[in-house]
N, C-alpha and C positions, 0 to 999 in steps of 0.2 A: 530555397537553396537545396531541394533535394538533388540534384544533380552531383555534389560531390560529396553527397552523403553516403558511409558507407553501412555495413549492417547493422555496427557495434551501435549506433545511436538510434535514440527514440524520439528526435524532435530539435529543434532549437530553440534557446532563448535567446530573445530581441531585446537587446539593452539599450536605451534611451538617455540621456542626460543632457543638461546645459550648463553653462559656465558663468557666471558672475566677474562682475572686473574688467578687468586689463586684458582681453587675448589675445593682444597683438605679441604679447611677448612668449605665447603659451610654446613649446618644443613640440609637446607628444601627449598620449595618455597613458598612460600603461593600468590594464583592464588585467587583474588576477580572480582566479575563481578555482573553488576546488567544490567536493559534494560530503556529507560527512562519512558518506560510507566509505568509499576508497581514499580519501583525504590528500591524491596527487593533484599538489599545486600546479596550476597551468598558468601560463602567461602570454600575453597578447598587445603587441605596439600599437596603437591608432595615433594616423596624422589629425592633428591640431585645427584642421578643417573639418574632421568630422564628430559629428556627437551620436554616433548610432555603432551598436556593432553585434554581429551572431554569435553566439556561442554554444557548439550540440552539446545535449542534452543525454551523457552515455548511462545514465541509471536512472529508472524510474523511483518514485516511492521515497525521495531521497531531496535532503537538505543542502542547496546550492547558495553556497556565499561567495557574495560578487564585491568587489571593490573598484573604484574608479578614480587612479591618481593623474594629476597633472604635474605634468614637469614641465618647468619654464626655462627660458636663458639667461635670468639671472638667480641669485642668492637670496633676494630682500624680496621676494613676492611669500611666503608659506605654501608649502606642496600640500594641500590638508584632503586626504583621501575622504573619498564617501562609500557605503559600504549598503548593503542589501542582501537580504536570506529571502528564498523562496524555495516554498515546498514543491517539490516538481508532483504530481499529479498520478495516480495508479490505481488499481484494485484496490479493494480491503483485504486487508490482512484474516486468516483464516480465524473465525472465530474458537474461542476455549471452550467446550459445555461439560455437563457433572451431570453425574446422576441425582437426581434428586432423592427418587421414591421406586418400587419397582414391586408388582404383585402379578399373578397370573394371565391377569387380564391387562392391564394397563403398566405404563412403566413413565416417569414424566422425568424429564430433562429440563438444564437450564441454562445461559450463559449471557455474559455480557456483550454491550456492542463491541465488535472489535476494529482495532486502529486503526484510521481512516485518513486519508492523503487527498493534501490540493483541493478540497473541496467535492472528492469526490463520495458520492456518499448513498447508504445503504435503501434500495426498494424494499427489500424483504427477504427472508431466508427460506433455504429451501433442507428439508432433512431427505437422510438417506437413513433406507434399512437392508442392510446386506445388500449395498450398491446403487441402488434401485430405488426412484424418487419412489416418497413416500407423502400421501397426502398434499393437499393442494399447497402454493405458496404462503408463507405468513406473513403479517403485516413488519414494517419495518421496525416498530415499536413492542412488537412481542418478542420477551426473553425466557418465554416458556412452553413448552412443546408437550402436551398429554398423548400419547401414544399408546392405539390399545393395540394389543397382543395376543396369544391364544399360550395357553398354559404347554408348560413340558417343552420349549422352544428356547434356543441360542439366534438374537439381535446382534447384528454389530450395526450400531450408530454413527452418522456423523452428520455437519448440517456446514451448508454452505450460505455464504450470504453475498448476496445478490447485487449486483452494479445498476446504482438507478445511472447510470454514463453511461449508455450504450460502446460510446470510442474505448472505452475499457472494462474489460473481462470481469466475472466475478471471483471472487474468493476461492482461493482453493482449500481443500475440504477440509473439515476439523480435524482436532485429534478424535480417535478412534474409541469409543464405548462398548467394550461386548457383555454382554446381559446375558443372564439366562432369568428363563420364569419356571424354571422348575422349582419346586417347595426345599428340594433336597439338595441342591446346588447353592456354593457362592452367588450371592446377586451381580455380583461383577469382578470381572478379572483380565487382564493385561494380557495375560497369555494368550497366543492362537493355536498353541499346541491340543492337536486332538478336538478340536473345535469343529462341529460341525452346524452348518449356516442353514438357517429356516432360507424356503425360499418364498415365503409370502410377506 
């Protein structure tokens, strides 16, 4: 149905059902569905002939509740809806890392796996040091990263992790760690002010 797809969505969902009973009496279906992020309820009529319907897909990373009522033409059948969540599918969320440890030579980081969607799920993570990959890929299961350094030098850290889905992108990049490994300095500080960045 790409044809009257327009920017705003990312896909559609293919809704399938059947019906039990009586349907000769069935009216309609009336199909609601919202996501929980934007939480605007939508609504949608289907004839009583069909048991299929598309619904786009406008936020990734995001929890779609679907419902599927019938209405009939009389009183004495029960309208008894049926109801469905699904996780729509996306990146991983940018992982959190901390400093662990930090000396002249080495400085070692650490974080957990971070929130992952629809099944999509993490190859490996990749660090950065003042921008610039750093060291080869890590495995998907490593949550800690030894990093050597050269003494008297300002790090700024981040680690991104990686999409084994190709169809979707990887994480965008961590919060931000800046290190110094000089003896005489804070080991870490927030500030960028007057910061000036190793470039190795």
């Amino acid at each position: 149905h790409t044809e009257d797809r327009d920017n705003k969505t990312f896909g559609d969902l293919e809704l399938d059902w059947d019906v039990q009973g009586n349907v000769n009496l069935l009216k309609q279906f009336t199909v609601v569905w919202y996501n929980d992020d934007d939480r605007v309820i939508q609504t949608k009529y289907i004839s009583p002939d069909f048991r299929h319907t598309v619904l786009p897909v406008t936020k990734n990373k995001s929890v779609y509740n679907m419902t599927i009522e019938p209405s009939y033409f009389t009183e004495t059948l029960p309208n008894i809806p049926q109801s469905i969540q699904l996780v729509i599918p996306g990146p991983p969320d940018s992982p959190e890392i901390f400093l662990k440890s930090v000396s002249p030579e080495e400085f070692v980081i650490e974080w957990g796996e971070p929130r992952l969607y629809g099944g999509v799920k993490v190859r490996g993570y990749q660090v950065y040091l003042n921008d610039k990959k750093a060291g080869n890929e890590l495995n998907h299961s490593h949550r800690k990263a030894v990093i050597p350094c050269k003494p008297n030098r300002n790090y700024r850290v981040q680690l991104v992790a990686l999409s084994a889905n190709p169809e979707y992108s990887d994480s965008p990049k961590s919060n931000a760690l800046f290190i110094s490994t000089s003896i005489h300095s804070p080991r870490q500080t927030e500030a960028m002010d007057d910061w000036a960045l190793a470039d190795d």
